[in-house]
Kinemage of the C-alpha trace (Angstrom):
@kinemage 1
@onewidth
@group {chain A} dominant
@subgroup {mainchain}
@vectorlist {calphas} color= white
{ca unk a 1} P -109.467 -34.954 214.145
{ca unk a 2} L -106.226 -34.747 212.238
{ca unk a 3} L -104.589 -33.402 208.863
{ca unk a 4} L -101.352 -34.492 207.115
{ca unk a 5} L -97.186 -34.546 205.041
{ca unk a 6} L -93.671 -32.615 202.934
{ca unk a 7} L -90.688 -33.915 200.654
{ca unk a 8} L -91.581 -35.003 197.625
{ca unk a 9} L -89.340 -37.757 196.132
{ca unk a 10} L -91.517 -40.151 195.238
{ca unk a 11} L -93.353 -41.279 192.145
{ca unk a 12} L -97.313 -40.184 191.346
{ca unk a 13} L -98.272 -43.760 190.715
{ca unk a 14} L -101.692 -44.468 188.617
{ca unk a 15} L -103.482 -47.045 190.913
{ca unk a 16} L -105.833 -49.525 189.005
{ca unk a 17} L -109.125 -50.017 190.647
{ca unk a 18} L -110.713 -53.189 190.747
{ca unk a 19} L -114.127 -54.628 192.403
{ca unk a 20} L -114.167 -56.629 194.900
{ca unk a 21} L -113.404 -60.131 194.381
{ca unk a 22} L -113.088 -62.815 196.730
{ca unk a 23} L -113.534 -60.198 199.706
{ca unk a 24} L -116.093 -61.511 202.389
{ca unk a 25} L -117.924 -58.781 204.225
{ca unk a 26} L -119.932 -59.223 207.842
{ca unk a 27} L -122.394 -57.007 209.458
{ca unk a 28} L -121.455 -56.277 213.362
{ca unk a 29} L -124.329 -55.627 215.622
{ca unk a 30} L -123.996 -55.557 218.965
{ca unk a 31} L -127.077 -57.608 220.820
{ca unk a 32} L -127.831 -54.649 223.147
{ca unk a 33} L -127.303 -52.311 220.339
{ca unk a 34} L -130.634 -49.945 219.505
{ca unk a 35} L -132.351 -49.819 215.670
{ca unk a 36} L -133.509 -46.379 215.949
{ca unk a 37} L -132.187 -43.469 213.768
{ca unk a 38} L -128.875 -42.378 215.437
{ca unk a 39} L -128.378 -45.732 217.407
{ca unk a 40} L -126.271 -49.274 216.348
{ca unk a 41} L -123.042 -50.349 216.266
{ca unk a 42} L -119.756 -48.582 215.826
{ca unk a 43} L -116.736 -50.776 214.849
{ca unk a 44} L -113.376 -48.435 215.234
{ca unk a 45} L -110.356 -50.734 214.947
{ca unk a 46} L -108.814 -54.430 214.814
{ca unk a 47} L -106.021 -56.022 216.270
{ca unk a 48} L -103.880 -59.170 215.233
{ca unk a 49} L -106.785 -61.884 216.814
{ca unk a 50} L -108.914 -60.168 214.907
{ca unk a 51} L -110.086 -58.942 217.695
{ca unk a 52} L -112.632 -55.508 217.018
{ca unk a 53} L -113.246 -52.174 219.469
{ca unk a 54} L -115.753 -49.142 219.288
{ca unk a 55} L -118.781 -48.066 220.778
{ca unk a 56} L -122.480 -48.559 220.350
{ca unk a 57} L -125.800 -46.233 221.214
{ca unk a 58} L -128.882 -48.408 222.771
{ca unk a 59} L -132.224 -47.907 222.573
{ca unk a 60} L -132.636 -45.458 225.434
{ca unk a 61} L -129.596 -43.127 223.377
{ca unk a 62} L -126.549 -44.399 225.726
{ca unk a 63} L -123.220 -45.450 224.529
{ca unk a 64} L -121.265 -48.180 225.380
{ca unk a 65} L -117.732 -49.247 224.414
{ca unk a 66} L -117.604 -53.267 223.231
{ca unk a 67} L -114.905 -55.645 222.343
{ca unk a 68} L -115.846 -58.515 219.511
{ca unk a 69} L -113.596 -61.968 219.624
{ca unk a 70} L -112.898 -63.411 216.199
{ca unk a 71} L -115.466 -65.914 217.283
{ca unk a 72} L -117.765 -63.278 217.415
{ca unk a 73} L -118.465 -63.215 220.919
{ca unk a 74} L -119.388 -59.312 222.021
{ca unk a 75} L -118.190 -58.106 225.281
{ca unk a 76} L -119.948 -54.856 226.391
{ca unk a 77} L -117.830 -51.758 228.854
{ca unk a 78} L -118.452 -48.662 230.260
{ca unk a 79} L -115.842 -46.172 231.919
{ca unk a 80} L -116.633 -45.868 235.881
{ca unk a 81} L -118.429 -43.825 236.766
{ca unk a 82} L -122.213 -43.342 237.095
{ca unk a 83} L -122.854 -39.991 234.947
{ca unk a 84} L -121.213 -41.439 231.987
{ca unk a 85} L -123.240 -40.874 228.466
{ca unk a 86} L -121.037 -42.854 225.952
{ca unk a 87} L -117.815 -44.659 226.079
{ca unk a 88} L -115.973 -46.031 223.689
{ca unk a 89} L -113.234 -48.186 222.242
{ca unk a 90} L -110.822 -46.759 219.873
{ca unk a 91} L -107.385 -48.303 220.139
{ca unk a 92} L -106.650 -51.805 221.043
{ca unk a 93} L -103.098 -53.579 220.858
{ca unk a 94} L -102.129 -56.991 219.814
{ca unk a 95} L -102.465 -58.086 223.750
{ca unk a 96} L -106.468 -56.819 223.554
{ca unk a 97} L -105.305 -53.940 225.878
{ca unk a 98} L -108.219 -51.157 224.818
{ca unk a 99} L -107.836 -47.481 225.020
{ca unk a 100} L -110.343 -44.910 224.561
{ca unk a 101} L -112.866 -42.227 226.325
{ca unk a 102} L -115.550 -41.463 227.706
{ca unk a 103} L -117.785 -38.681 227.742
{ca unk a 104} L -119.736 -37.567 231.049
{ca unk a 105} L -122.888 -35.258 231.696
{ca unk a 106} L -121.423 -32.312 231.268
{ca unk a 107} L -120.246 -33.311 227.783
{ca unk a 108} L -115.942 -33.695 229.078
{ca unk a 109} L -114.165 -36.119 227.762
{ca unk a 110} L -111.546 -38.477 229.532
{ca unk a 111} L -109.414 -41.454 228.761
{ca unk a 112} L -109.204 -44.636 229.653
{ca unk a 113} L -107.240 -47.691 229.681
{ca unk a 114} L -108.958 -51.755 229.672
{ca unk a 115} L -107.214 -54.391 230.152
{ca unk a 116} L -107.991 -57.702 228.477
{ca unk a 117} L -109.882 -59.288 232.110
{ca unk a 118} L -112.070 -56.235 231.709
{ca unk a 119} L -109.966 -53.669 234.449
{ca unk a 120} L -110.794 -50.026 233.540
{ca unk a 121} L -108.450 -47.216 234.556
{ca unk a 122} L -109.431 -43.769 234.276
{ca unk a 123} L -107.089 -40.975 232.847
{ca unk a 124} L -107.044 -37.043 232.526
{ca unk a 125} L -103.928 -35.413 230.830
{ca unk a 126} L -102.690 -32.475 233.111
{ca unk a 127} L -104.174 -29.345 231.705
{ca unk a 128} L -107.007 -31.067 230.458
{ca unk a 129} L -109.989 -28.422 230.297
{ca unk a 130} L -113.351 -29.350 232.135
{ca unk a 131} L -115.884 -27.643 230.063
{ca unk a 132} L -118.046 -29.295 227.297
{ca unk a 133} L -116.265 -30.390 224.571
{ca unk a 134} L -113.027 -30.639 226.453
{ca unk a 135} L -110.645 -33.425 228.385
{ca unk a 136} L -108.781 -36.125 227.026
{ca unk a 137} L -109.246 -38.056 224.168
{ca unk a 138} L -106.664 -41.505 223.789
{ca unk a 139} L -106.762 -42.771 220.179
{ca unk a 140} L -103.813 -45.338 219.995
{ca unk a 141} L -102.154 -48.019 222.516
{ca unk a 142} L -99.255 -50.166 220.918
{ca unk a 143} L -97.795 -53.597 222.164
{ca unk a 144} L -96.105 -52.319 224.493
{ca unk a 145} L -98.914 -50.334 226.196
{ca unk a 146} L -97.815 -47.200 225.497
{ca unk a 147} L -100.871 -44.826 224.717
{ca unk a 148} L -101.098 -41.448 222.193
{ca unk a 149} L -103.600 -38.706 221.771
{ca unk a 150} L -104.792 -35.156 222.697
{ca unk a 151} L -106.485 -33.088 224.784
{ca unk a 152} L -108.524 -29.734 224.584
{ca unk a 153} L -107.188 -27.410 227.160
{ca unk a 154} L -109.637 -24.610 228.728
{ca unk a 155} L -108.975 -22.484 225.853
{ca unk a 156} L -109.728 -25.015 223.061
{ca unk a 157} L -106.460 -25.398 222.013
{ca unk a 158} L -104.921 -28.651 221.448
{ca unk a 159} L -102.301 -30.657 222.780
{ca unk a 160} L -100.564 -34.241 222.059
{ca unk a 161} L -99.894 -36.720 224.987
{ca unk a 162} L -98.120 -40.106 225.133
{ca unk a 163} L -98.648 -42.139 228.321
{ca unk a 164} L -96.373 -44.553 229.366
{ca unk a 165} L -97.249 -47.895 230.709
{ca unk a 166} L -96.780 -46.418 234.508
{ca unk a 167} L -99.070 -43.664 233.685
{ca unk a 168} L -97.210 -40.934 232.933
{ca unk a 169} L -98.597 -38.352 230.738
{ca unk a 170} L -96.345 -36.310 228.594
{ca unk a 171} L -97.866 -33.613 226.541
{ca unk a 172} L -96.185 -32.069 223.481
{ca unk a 173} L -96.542 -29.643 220.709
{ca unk a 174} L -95.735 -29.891 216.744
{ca unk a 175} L -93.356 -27.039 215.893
{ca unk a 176} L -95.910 -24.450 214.393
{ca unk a 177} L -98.670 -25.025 215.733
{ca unk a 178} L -101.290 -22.359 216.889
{ca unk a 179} L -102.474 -21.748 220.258
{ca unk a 180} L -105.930 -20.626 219.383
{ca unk a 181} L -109.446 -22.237 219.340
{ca unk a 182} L -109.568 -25.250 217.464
{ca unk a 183} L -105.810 -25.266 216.762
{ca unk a 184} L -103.453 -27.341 218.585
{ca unk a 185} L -101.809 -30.458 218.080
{ca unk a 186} L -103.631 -33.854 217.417
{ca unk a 187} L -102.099 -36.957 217.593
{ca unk a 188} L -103.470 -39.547 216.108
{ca unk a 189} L -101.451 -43.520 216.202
{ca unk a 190} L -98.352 -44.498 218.380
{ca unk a 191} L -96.154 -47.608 216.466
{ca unk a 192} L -94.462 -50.158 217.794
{ca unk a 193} L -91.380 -48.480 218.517
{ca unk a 194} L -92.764 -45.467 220.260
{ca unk a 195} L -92.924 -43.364 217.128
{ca unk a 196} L -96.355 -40.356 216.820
{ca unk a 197} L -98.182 -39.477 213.817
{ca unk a 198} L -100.734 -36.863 213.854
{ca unk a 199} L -101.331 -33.237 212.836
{ca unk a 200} L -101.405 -29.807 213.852
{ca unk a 201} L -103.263 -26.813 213.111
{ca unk a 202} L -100.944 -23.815 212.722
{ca unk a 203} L -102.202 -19.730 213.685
{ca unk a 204} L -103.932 -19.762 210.214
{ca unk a 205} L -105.990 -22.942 211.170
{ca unk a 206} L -104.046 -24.715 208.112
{ca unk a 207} L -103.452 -28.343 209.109
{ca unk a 208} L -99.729 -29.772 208.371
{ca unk a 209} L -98.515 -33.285 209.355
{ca unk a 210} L -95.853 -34.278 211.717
{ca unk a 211} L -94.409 -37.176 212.974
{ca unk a 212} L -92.798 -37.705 216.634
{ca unk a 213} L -89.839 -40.199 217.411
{ca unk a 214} L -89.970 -42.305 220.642
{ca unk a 215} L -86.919 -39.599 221.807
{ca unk a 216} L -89.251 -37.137 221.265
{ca unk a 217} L -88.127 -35.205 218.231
{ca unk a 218} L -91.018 -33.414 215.969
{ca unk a 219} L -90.392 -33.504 211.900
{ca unk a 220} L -93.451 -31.593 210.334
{ca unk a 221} L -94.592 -32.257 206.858
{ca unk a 222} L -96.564 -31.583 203.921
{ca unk a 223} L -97.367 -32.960 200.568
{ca unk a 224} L -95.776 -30.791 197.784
{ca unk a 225} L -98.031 -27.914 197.205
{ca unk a 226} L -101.103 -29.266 199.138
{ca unk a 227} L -102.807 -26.606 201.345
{ca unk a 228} L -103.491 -29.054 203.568
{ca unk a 229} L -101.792 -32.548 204.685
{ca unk a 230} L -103.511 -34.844 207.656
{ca unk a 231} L -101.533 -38.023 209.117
{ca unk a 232} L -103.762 -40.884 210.462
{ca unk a 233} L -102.161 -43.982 210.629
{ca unk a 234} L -98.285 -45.274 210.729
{ca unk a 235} L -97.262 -48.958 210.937
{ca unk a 236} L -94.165 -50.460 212.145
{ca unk a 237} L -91.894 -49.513 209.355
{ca unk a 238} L -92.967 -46.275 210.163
{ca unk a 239} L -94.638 -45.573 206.502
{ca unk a 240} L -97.469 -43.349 207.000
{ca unk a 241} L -100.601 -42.818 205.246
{ca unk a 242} L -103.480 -39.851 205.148
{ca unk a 243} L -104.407 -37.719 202.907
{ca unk a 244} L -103.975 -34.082 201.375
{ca unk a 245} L -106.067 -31.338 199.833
{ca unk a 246} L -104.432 -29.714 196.954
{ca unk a 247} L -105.231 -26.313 195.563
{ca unk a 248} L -108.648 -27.438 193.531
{ca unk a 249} L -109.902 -28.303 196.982
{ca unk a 250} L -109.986 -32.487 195.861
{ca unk a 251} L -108.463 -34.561 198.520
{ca unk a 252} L -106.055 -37.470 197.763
{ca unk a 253} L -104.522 -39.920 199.998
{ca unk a 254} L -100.949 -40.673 200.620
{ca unk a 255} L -98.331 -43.359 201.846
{ca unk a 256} L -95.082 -41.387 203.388
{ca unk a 257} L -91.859 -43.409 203.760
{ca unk a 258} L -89.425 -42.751 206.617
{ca unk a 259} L -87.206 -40.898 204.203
{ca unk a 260} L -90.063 -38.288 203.170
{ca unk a 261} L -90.600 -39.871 199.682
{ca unk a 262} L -94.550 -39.506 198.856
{ca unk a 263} L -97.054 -41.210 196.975
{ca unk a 264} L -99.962 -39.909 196.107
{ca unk a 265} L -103.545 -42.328 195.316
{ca unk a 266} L -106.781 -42.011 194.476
{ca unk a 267} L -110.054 -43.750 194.370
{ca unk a 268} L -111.555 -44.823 190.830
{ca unk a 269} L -113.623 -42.638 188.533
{ca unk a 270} L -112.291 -39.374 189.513
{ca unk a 271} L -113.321 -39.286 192.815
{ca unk a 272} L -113.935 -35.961 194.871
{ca unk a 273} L -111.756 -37.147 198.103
{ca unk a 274} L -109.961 -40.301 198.638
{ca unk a 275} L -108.249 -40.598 202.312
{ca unk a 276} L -106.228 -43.558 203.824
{ca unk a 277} L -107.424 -44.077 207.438
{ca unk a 278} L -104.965 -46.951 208.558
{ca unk a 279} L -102.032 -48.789 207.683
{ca unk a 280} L -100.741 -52.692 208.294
{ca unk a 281} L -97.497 -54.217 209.189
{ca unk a 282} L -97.065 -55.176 204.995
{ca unk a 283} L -98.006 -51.288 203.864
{ca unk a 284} L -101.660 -52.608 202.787
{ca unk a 285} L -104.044 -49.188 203.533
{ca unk a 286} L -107.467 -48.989 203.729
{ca unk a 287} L -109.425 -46.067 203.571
{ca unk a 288} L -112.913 -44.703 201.555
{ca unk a 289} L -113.216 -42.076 198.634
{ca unk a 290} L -116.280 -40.235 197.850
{ca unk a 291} L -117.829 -40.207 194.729
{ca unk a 292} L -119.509 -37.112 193.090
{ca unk a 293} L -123.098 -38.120 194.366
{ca unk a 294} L -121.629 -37.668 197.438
{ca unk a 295} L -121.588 -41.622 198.505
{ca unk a 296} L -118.529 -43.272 200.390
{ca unk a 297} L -116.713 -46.477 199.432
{ca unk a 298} L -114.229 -48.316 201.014
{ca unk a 299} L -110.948 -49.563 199.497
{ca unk a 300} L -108.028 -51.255 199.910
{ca unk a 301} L -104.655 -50.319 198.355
{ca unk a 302} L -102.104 -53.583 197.984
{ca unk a 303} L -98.665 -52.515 198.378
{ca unk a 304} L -97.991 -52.389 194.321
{ca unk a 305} L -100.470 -49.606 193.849
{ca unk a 306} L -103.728 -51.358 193.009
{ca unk a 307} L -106.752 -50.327 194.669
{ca unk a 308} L -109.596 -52.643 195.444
{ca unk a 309} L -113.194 -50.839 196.488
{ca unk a 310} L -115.890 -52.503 198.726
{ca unk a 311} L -119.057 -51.594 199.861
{ca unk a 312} L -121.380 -52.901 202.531
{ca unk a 313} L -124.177 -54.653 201.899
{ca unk a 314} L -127.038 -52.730 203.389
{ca unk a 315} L -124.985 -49.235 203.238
{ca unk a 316} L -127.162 -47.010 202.566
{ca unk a 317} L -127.367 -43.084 200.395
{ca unk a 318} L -124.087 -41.882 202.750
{ca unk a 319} L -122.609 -45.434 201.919
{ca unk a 320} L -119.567 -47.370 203.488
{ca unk a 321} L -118.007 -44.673 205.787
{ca unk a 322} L -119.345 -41.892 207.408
{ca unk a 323} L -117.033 -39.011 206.556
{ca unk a 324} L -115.558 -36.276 209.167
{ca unk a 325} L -114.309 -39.582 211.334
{ca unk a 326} L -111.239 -41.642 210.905
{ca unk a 327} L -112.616 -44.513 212.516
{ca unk a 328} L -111.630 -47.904 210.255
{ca unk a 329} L -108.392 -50.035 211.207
{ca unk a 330} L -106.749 -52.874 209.074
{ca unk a 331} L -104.708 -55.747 211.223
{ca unk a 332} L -101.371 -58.017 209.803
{ca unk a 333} L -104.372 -60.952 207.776
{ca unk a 334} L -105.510 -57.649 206.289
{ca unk a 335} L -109.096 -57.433 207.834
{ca unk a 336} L -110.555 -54.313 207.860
{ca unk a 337} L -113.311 -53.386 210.434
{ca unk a 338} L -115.258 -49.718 210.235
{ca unk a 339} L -118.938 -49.192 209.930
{ca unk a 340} L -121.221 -47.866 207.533
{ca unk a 341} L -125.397 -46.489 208.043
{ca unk a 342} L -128.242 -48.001 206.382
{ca unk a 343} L -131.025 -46.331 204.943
{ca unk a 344} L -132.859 -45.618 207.776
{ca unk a 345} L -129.625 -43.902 209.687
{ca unk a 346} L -129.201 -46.667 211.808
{ca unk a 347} L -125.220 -47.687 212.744
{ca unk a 348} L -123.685 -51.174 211.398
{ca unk a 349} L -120.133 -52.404 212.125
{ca unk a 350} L -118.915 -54.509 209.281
{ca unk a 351} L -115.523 -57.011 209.255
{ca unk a 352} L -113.896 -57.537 205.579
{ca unk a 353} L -111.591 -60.352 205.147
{ca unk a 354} L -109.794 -60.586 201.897
């Protein structure tokens, strides 16, 4: 859903790896969630409270956004609407304000905004397309309400949005990006202060990262050399993190600074990918890396470099993270919530606290 970064000023630290130590890890499971192959629990994000969004598939193969308290206390949503097949959670701010879509009969998506009592508010981005696979998909709301994305137009092509707290809906475009199928503009977390990260897809389909400030101008980057760089997460200092593919085809994650300097990371044992996925207020990312069976891990990199790996108990042969998603957040107490599938394919939420 987005690719990432440029300058290079910055050092190529070695991170140590270590195994996890004092890190506590709980299985989430919705009570209405199903056990069937393809069905469970989907844990996307966390705010501040500790406070945990996403989705989850019951046993008759419908989806249904929840919200999970830090006393563990699951809430259940859907968007209005009686034709809906799956909504879920995928951006809530430190108020429990939720953003996120839903997807209706005719496979379309559109956005929505909850607010903490439970009030749903429908969205479509102007130019939205209405055929399957299309509409509007909201992936971040900050503190201040403000909510990012993209939509797929009628042509496939993609477009980034912000959406103020009145409702306005502002699309824009990185500079370079291609107006073909599957190209577009994706954007991916809104900060505190108003500022986009995301990616684009240029007329090549090679993904580049950019980054948006609140007064709308568009920097694109990309990591020295890389052939492809995906943003997915910035926090309020604006450092971002994502990951790059260099010219091997191995994937590395990143942390960007406002000033463009990069650092590059990796996973232990000479992983095949390594990605960062979100970003908290102190720099601490989290993230998975892939090992050459083909398992995921999750890890989490301390601001001096040193990367600690976690797995969930019960994970099974795809492990920790599902890849091709970017769905794991990290809040200020360094939780992390994401989810992982057992060995009979079934989804679990998990919550780490360090």
């Amino acid at each position: 859903m987005t690719r990432t970064g440029k300058l290079f000023a910055g050092l190529l630290f070695a991170t140590a790896a270590i195994a996890s130590p004092a890190q506590t890890i709980t299985s989430l499971n919705d009570p209405s969630a199903g056990t069937a192959s393809g069905q469970g629990t989907v844990a996307v994000t966390i705010n501040t409270a500790g406070t945990i969004t996403g989705a989850y598939v019951d046993k008759d193969n419908v989806g249904h956004g929840f919200v999970r308290t830090s006393t563990a206390k699951y809430t259940s949503f859907d968007a209005p609407g009686n034709k809906v097949k799956l909504t879920a959670g995928s951006g809530i701010n430190t108020g429990g304000v939720i953003t996120g879509f839903d997807i209706d009969s005719a496979s379309v998506l559109h956005g929505f905004v909850r607010t903490k009592a439970g009030a749903i508010t429908a969205f479509d981005a102007p130019g939205a397309g209405t055929n399957a696979g299309q509409g509007t998909e909201p992936y971040s709301i900050n503190t201040a309400g403000t909510i990012t994305g993209f939509y797929t137009d009628s042509n496939g092509v993609r477009h980034g949005f912000v959406r103020s707290t009145t409702g306005t809906i502002t699309s824009f475009e990185a500079p370079g990006a291609g107006n073909g199928n599957h190209q577009g503009t994706s954007a991916t977390v809104v900060n505190t202060s108003g500022v986009i990260t995301g990616a684009y897809f240029d007329a090549h389909s090679h993904y580049h990262g950019f980054v948006r400030a609140a007064n709308g101008k568009i920097t694109d980057f990309d990591y020295p050399k890389a052939v492809g760089t995906s943003a997915t997460a910035i926090n309020a200092a604006g450092t971002i993190t994502g990951f790059y593919k260099d010219t091997n085809k191995v994937t590395h994650g990143f942390a960007r600074t406002t000033q463009g300097a990069f650092t590059s990371f990796d996973g232990p044992n000479n992983p095949h990918q390594t990605a960062g996925w979100a970003i908290n207020t102190s720099g601490v990312i989290t993230g998975l890396y892939q090992d050459a069976g083909g398992g995921n891990h999750g890890f989490v990199r301390a601001t001096n470099g040193t990367i600690t790996t976690f797995d969930a108990p019960g994970s099974g042969r795809l492990g920790t993270l599902v890849p091709g998603g970017f769905e794991m957040g990290i809040n200020t107490a360094g939780d992390v919530a994401g989810y992982y599938l057992d060995a009979g394919s079934v989804f679990h939420g998990y919550l780490l606290t360090p």
